[in-house]
C-alpha positions as CSV (number, residue, x, y, z in Angstrom):
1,X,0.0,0.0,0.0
2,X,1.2,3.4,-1.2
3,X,2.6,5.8,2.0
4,X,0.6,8.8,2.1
5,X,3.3,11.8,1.6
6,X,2.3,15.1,3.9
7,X,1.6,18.2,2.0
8,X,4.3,20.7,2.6
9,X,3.6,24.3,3.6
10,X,3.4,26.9,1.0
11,X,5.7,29.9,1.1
12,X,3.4,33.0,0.1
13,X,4.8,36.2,-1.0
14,X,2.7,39.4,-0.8
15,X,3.7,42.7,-2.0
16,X,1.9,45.9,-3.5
17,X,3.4,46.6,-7.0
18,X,2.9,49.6,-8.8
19,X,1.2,49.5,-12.1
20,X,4.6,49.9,-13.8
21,X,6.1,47.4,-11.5
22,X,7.8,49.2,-8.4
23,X,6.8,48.2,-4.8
24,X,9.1,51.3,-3.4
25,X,10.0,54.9,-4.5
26,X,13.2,55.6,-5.5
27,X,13.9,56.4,-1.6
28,X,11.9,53.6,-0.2
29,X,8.6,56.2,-0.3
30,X,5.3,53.6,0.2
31,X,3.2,56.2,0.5
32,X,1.1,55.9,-2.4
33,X,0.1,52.2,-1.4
34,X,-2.5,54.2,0.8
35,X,-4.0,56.5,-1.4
36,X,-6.0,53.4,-3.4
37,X,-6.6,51.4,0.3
38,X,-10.4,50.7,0.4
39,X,-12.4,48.9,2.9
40,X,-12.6,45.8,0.8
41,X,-9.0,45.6,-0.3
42,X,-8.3,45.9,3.5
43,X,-10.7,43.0,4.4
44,X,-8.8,41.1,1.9
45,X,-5.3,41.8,3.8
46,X,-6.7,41.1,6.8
47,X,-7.7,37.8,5.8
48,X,-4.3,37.1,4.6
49,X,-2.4,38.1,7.4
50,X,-4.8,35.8,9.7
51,X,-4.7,32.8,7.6
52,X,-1.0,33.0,7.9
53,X,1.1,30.0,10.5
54,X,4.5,33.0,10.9
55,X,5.4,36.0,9.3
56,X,9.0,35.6,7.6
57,X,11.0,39.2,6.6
58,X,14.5,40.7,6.5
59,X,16.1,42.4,8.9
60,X,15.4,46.5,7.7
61,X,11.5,45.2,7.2
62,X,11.4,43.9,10.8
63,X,13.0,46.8,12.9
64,X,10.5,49.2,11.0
65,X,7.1,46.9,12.1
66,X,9.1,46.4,15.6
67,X,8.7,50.6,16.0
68,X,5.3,50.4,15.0
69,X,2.8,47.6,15.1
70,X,3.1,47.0,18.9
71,X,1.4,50.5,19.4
72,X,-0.8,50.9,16.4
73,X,-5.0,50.3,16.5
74,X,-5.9,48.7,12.7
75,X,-7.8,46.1,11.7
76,X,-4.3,44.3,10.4
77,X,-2.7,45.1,14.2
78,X,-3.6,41.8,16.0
79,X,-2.4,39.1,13.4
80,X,0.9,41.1,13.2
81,X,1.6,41.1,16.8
82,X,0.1,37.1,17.9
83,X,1.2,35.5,15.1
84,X,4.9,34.2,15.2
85,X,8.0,35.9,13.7
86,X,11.1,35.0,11.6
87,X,13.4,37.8,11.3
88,X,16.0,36.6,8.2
89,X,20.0,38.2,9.3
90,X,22.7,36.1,9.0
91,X,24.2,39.0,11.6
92,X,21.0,38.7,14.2
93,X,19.4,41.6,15.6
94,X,20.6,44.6,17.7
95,X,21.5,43.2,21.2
96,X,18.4,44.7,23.3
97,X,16.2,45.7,20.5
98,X,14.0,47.8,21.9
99,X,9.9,48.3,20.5
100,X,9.8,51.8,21.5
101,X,9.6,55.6,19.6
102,X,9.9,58.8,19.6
103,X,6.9,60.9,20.0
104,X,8.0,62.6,16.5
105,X,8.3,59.1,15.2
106,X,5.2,57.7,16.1
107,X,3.1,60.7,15.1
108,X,4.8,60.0,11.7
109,X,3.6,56.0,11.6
110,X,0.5,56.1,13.4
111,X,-1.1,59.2,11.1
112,X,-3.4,60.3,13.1
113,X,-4.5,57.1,13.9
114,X,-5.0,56.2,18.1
115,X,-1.5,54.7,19.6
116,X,-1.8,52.0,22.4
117,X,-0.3,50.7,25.0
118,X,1.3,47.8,24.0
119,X,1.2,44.4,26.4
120,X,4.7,42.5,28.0
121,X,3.7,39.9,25.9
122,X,3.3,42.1,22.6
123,X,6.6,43.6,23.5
124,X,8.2,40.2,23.8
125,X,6.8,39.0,20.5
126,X,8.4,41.7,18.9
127,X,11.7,42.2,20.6
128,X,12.4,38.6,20.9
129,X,11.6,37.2,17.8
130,X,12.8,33.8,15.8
131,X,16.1,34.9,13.8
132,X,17.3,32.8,11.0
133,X,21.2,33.2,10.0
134,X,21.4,29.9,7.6
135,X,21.3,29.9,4.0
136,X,18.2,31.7,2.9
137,X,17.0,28.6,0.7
138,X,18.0,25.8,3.3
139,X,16.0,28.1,6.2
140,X,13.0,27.8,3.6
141,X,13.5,24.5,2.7
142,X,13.5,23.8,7.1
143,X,10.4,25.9,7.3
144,X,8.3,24.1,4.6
145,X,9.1,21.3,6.5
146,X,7.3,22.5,9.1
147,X,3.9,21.9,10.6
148,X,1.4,25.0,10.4
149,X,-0.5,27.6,8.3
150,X,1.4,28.8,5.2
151,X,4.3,30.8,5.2
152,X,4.0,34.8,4.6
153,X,6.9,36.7,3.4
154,X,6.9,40.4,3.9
155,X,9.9,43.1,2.2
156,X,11.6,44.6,1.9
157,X,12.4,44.5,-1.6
158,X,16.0,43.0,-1.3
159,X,14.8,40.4,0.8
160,X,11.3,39.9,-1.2
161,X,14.0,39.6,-4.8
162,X,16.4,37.0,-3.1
163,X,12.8,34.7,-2.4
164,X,12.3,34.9,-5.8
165,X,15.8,33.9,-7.1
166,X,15.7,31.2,-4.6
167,X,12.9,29.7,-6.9
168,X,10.8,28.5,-3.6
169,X,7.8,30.8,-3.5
170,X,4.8,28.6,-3.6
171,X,2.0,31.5,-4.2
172,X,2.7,35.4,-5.2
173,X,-0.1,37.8,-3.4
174,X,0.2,41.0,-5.5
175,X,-1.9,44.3,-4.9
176,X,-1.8,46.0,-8.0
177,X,-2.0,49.6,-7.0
178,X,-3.4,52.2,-9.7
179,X,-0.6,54.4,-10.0
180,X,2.5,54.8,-12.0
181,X,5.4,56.0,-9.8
182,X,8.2,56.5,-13.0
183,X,11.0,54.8,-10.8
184,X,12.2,53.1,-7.8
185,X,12.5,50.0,-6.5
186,X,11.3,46.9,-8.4
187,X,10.4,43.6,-7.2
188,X,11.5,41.7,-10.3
189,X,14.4,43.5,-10.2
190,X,17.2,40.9,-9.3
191,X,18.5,38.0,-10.8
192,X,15.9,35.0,-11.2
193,X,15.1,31.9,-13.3
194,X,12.8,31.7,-15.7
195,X,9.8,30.4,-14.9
196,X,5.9,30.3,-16.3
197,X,3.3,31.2,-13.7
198,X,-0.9,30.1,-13.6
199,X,-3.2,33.0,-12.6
200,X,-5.2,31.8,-9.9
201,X,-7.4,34.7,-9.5
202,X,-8.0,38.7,-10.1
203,X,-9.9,40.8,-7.7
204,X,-11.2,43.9,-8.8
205,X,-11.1,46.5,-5.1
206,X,-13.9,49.6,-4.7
207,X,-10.1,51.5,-4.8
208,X,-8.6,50.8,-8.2
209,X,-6.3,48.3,-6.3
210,X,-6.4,44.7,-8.4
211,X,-5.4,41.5,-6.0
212,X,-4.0,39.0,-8.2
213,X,-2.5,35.6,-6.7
214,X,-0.1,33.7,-9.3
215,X,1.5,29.8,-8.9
216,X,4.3,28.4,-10.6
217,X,2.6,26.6,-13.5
């Protein structure tokens, strides 16, 4: 009798691309990912971020959500702060990381938006998190491996480009923002394989945003 073989987890990359393919300003600027937000494209996001078993991203990615989502008050806030965390550095982390701000600095990232206080164990989630200093694709490789919900990479956009020239991304999650920014930063911007991709779905958003999810053929 045939051994049943387990299904390995995916890795799922999700990014916001411009409409002429950058996912950062020349400078790193993201603010025009905000200007088509809409309350369904945020549902969406939402959704993702919950369905996810740990949040994978590099080092400059994770020090700027460590300043901000411990103390923020969105709808996304909660599945960034329960859910698990792999911070990717084959240096590690700052000794003593700390999840605090500024007051200048956190009028900048909250936007107006209410700032709370964050909880010992939010705090800890953040400042203590799961740091992987191996190869990237072995790490992955470990990860799939792995028991749980799927695997969601965040940026930034070095860390997003060596994913994809690892050739292990199981499911690309791009918001396709209505706007052409000229230059920048762009996803497909490293080096890469070849490789033919299925189109699994397009979401129209209330926003102009389009979701689209793509899978290795």
């Amino acid at each position: 009798m045939a051994t049943a073989t387990a299904t390995k987890r995916k890795l799922v990359l999700k990014m916001s691309v411009s409409l002429d393919g950058f996912v950062a300003g020349p400078n790193g600027e993201l603010d025009w990912i905000f200007r088509s937000s809409s309350a369904d494209s945020r549902e969406r996001l939402v959704d993702t971020l919950r369905e996810a078993g740990v949040h994978i991203m590099g080092s400059c990615s994770y020090y700027d959500m460590a300043a901000f989502w411990p103390f923020s008050d969105t709808p996304f806030t909660a599945s960034m702060n329960d859910i698990p965390k792999i911070v990717f550095s084959k240096t590690g982390i700052k000794d003593g990381t700390r999840v605090d701000r500024t007051a200048e600095a956190e009028a900048g990232l909250t936007k107006g938006r209410p700032s709370v206080t964050p909880t010992a164990a939010v705090l800890k989630s953040w400042a203590e998190p799961t740091v992987a200093r191996g190869d990237l694709a072995e790490e992955i490789l470990r990860l799939k491996e792995q028991p749980g919900d799927f695997i969601l990479a965040h940026g930034g956009v070095r860390f997003a480009q060596s994913l994809i020239a690892s050739g292990l991304i199981d499911e690309y999650r791009l918001a396709i923002h209505p706007v052409l920014l000229g230059q920048g930063q762009r996803l497909f911007g490293g080096r890469y394989s070849t490789a033919d991709l299925h189109l699994v779905s397009a979401t129209p958003y209330s926003g102009g945003i389009v979701g689209v999810v793509y899978r290795p053929a």
